[in-house]
C-alpha positions as a Markdown table, in Angstrom:
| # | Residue | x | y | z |
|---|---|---|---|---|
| 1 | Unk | -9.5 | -16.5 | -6.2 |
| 2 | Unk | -9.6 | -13.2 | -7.8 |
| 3 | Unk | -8.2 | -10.0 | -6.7 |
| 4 | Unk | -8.8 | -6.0 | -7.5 |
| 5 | Unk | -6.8 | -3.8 | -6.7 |
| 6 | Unk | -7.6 | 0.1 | -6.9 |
| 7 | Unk | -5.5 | 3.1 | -7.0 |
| 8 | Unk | -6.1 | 6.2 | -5.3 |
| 9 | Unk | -3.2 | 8.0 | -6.2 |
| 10 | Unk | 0.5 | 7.6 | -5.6 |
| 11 | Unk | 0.8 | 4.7 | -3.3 |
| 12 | Unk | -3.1 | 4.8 | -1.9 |
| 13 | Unk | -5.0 | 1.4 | -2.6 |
| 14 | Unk | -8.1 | -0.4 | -2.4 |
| 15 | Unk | -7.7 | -4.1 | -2.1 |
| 16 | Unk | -11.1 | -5.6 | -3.1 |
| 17 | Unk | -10.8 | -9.8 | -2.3 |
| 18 | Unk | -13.2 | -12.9 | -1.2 |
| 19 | Unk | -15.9 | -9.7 | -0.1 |
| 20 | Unk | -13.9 | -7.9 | 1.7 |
| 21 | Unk | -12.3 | -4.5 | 1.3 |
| 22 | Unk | -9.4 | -3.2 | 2.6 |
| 23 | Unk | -7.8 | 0.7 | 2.2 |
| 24 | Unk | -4.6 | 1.4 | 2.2 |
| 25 | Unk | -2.8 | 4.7 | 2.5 |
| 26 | Unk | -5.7 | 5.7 | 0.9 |
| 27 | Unk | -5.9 | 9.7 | 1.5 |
| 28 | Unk | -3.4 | 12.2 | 1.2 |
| 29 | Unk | -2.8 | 16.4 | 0.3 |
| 30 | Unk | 1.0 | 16.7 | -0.4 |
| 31 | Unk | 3.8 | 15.2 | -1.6 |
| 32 | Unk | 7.2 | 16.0 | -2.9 |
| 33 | Unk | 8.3 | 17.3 | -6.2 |
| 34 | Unk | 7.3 | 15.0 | -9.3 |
| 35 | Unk | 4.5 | 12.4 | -6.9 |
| 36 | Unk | 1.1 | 13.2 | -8.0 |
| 37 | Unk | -1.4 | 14.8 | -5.1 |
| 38 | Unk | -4.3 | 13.9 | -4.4 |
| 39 | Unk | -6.9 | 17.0 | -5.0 |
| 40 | Unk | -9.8 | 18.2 | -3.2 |
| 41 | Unk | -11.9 | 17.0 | -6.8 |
| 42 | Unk | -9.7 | 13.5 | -6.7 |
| 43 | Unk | -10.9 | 13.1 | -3.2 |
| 44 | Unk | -14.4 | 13.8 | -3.8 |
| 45 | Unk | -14.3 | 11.1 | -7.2 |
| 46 | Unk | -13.0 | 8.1 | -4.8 |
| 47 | Unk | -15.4 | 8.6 | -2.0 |
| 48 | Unk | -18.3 | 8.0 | -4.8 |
| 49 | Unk | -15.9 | 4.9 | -6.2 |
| 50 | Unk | -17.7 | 1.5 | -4.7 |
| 51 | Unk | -14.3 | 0.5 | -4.8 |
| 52 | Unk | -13.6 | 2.8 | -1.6 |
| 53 | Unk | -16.8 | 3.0 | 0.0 |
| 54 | Unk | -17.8 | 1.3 | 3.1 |
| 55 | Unk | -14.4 | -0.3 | 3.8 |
| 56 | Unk | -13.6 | -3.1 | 6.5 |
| 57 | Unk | -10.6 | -1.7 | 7.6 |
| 58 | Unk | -8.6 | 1.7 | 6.9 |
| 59 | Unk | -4.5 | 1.2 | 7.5 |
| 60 | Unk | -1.7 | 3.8 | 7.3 |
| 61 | Unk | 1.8 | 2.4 | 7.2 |
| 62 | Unk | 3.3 | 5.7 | 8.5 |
| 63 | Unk | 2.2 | 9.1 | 8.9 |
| 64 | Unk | 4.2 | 10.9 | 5.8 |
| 65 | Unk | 2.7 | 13.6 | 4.2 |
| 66 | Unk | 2.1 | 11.3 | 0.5 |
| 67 | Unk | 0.8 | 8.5 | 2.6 |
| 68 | Unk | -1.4 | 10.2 | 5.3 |
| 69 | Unk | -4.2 | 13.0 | 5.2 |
| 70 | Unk | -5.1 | 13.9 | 9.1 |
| 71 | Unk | -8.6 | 15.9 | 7.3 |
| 72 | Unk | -9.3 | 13.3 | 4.5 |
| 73 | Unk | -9.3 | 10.3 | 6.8 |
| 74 | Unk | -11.5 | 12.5 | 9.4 |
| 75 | Unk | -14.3 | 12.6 | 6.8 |
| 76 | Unk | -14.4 | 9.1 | 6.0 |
| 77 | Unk | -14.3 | 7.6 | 9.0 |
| 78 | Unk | -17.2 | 10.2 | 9.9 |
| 79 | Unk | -18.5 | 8.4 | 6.6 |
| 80 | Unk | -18.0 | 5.3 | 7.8 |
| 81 | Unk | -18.0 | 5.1 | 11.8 |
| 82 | Unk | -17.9 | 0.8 | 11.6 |
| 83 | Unk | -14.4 | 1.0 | 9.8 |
| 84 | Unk | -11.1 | 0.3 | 11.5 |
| 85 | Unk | -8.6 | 2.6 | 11.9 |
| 86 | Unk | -5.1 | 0.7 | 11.9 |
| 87 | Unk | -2.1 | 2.5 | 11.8 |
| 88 | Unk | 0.8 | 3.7 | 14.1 |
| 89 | Unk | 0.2 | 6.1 | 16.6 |
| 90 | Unk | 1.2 | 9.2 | 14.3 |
| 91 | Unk | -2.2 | 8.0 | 12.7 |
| 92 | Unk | -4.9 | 10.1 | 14.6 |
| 93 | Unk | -6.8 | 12.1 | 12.6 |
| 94 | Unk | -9.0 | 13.7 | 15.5 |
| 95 | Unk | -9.7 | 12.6 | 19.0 |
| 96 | Unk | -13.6 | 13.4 | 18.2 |
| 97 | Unk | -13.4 | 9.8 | 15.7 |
| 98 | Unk | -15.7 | 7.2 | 17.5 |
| 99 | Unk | -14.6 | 4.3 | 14.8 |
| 100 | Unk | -12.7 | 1.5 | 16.3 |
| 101 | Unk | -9.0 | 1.9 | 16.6 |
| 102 | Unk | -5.8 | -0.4 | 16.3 |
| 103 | Unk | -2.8 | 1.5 | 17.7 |
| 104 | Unk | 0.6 | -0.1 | 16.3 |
| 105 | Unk | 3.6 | 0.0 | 18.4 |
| 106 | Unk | 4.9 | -3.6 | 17.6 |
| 107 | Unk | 4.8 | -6.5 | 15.6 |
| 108 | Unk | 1.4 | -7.8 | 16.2 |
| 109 | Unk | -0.9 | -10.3 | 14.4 |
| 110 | Unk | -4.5 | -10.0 | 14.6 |
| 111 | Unk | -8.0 | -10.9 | 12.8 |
| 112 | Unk | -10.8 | -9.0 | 12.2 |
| 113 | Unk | -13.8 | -9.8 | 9.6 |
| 114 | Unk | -12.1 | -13.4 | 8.7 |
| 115 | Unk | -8.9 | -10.9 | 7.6 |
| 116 | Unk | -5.6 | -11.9 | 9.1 |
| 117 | Unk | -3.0 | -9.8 | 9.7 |
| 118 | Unk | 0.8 | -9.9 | 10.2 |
| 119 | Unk | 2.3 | -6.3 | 11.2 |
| 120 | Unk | 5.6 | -5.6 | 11.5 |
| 121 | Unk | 8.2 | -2.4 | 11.8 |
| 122 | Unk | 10.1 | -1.8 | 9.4 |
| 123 | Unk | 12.5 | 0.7 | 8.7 |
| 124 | Unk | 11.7 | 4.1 | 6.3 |
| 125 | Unk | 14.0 | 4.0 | 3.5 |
| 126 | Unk | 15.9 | 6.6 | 3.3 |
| 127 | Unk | 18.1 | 7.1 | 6.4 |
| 128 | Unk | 17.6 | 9.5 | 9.4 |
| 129 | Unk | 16.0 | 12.3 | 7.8 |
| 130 | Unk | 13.1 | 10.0 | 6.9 |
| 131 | Unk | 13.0 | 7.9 | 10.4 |
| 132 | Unk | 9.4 | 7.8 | 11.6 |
| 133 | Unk | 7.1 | 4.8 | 13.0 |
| 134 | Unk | 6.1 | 2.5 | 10.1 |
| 135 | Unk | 5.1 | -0.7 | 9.6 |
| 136 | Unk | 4.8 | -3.1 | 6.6 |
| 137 | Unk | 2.0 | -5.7 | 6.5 |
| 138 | Unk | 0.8 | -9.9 | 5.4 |
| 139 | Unk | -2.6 | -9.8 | 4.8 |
| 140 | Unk | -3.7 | -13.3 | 4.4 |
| 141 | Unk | -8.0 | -14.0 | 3.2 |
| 142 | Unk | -9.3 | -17.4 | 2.2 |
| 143 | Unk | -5.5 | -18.4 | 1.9 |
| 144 | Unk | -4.3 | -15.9 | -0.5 |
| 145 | Unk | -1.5 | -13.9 | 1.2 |
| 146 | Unk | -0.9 | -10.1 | 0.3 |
| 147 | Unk | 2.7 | -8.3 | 0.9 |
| 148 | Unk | 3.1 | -4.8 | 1.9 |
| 149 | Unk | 5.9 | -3.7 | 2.7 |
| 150 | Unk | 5.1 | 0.0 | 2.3 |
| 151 | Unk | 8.5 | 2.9 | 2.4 |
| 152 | Unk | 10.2 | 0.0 | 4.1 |
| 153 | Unk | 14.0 | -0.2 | 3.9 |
| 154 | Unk | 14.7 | -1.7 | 0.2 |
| 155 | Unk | 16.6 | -5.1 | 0.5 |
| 156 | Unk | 16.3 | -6.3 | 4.2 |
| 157 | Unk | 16.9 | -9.4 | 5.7 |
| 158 | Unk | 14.5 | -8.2 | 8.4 |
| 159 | Unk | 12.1 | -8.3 | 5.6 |
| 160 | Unk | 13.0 | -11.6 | 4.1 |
| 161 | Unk | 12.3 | -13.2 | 7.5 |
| 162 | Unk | 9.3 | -11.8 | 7.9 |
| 163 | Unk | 8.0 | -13.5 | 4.9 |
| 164 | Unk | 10.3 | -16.9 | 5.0 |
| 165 | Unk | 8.0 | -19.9 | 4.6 |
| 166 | Unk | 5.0 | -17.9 | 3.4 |
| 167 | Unk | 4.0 | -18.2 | 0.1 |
| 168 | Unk | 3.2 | -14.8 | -1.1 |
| 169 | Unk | 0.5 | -14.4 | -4.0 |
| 170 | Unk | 0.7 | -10.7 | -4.5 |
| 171 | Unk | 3.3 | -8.0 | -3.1 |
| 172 | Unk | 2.3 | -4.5 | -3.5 |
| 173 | Unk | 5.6 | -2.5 | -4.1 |
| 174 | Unk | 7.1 | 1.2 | -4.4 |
| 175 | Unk | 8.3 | 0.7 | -7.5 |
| 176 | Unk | 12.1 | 0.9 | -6.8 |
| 177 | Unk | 11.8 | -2.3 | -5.7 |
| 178 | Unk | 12.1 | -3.5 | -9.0 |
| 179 | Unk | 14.1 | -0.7 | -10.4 |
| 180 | Unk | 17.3 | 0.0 | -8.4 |
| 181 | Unk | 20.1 | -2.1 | -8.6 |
| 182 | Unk | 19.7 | -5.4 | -7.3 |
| 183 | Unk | 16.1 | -5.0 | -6.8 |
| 184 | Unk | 14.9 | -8.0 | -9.0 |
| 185 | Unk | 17.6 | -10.5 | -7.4 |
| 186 | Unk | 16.2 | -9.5 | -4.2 |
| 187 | Unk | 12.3 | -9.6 | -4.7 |
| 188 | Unk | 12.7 | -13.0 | -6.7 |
| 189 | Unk | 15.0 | -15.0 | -4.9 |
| 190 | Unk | 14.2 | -13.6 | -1.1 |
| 191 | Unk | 10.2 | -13.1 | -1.5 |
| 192 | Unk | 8.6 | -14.7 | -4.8 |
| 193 | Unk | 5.7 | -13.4 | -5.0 |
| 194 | Unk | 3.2 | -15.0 | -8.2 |
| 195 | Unk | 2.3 | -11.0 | -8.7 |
| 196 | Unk | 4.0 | -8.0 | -8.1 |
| 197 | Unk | 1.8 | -4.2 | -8.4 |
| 198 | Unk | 4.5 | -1.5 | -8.8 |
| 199 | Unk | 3.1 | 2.3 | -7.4 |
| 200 | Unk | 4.2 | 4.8 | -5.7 |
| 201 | Unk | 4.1 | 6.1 | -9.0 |
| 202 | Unk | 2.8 | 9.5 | -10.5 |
| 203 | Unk | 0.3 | 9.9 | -13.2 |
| 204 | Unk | 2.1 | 10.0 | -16.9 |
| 205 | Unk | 1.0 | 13.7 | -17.0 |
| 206 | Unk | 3.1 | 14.6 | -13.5 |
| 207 | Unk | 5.8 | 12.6 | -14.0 |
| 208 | Unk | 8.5 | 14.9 | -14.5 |
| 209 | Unk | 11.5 | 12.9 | -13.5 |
| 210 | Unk | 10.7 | 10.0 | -16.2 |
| 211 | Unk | 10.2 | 7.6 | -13.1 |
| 212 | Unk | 7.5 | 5.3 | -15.7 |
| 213 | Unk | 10.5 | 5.2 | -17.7 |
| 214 | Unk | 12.4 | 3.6 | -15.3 |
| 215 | Unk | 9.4 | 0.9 | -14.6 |
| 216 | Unk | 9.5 | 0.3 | -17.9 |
| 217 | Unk | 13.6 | -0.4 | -18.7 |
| 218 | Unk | 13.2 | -2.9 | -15.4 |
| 219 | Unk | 10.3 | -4.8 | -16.9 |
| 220 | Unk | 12.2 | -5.3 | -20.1 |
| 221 | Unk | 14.2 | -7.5 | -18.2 |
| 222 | Unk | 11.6 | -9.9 | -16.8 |
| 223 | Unk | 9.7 | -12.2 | -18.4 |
| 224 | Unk | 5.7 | -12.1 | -19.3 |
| 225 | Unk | 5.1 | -15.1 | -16.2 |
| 226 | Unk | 7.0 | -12.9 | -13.6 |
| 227 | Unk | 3.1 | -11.0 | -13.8 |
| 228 | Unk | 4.2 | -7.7 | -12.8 |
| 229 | Unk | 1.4 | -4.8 | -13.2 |
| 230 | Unk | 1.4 | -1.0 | -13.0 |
| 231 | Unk | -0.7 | 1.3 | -11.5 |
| 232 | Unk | -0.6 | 4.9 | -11.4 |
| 233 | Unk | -3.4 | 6.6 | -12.7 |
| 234 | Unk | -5.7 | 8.0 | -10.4 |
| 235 | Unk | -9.0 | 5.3 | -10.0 |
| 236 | Unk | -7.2 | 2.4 | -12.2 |
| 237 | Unk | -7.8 | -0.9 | -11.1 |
| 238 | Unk | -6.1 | -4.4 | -11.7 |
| 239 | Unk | -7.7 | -7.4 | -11.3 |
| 240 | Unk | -5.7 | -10.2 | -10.4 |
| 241 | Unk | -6.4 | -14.1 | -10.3 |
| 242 | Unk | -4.5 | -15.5 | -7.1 |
């Protein structure tokens, strides 16, 4: 089964598979130092991208200003008043939005256009100063599962039973994942995914505190089969066989 997988920016995806299409943290306007933003101009070039038009479902893991654009999502779902809005309830980008709504306040499973999903809290990472409501997903088409854990906590056992049993084809990952200490233990002994897609990223041209760099040093380390990709240019897309 193949896969594409399109970037927004940052951590904002399109996840293209068996038909179906699936956003992801998809709009945002600010970010901390050294993340690239998405522009008024970017935002304009991905609504005309087929990869992010017309969408089955829109889902924000947390409401964070580099994960979550209140004005942005407003505008597409006006766009696109058949697509459904999952997310926690920090999510709501006005109370004028007629699109159906999935409200998250606990793990829940639930299926919608032949798309399962498994939603689940997890922690920010980051400690107090970063606590909001967020939630990590398994999204699971034709048999293929998908792993999100979005800012999660790095390195959870919560995490590892969440997935236990589950054979995970693709896990889409902030890129420490791999890159801090103990990362690659973790993520290959506790999750195995076939494919991992590092982001959270910023484009080579904003990447002021060498953070590609760091992607780089980790995947020295692993070998060619481990099938770990990149993505952090603005509207670049990886296709993946599953």
């Amino acid at each position: 089964m193949d896969c594409k997988i399109t970037l927004s920016v940052n951590a904002g995806v399109s996840i293209q598979i068996e038909g179906k299409k699936i956003l992801v943290d998809a709009f945002f306007e600010a970010a901390d130092e050294g993340i690239s933003v998405m522009t008024q101009e970017l935002f304009r070039r991905v609504m005309e991208a087929p990869e992010f038009q017309n969408a089955n479902c829109l889902f924000f893991t947390h409401a964070h200003k580099d994960h979550y654009s209140a004005g942005m999502t407003k505008a597409y779902l006006e766009a696109y008043p058949d697509c459904l809005l999952i997310g926690p309830e920090t999510v709501l980008p006005d109370e004028t939005i007629r699109n159906p709504r999935a409200v998250l306040s606990e793990d829940i499973s639930m299926k919608f256009h032949g798309i399962d999903f498994d939603f689940f809290q997890l922690l920010h990472e980051g400690g107090p100063s970063k606590e909001t409501p967020h939630f990590g997903c398994l999204i699971s088409v034709g048999g293929k599962n998908i792993l999100m854990p979005g800012d999660g906590k790095f390195f959870t056992e919560e995490l590892a039973a969440k997935v236990k049993g589950r054979n995970i084809d693709l896990a889409i990952m902030d890129f420490p994942w791999l890159t801090a200490p103990g990362g690659i233990d973790y993520v290959y002994g506790r999750i195995n995914p076939s494919h991992v897609i590092l982001y959270h990223l910023p484009a080579p041209e904003d990447d002021k505190f060498r953070y590609l760099s760091a992607v780089n040093y980790a995947l020295a380390k692993l070998p060619k089969e481990k099938n770990v990709h990149i993505l952090c240019r603005p509207l670049q897309t990886k296709e993946i066989h599953l």
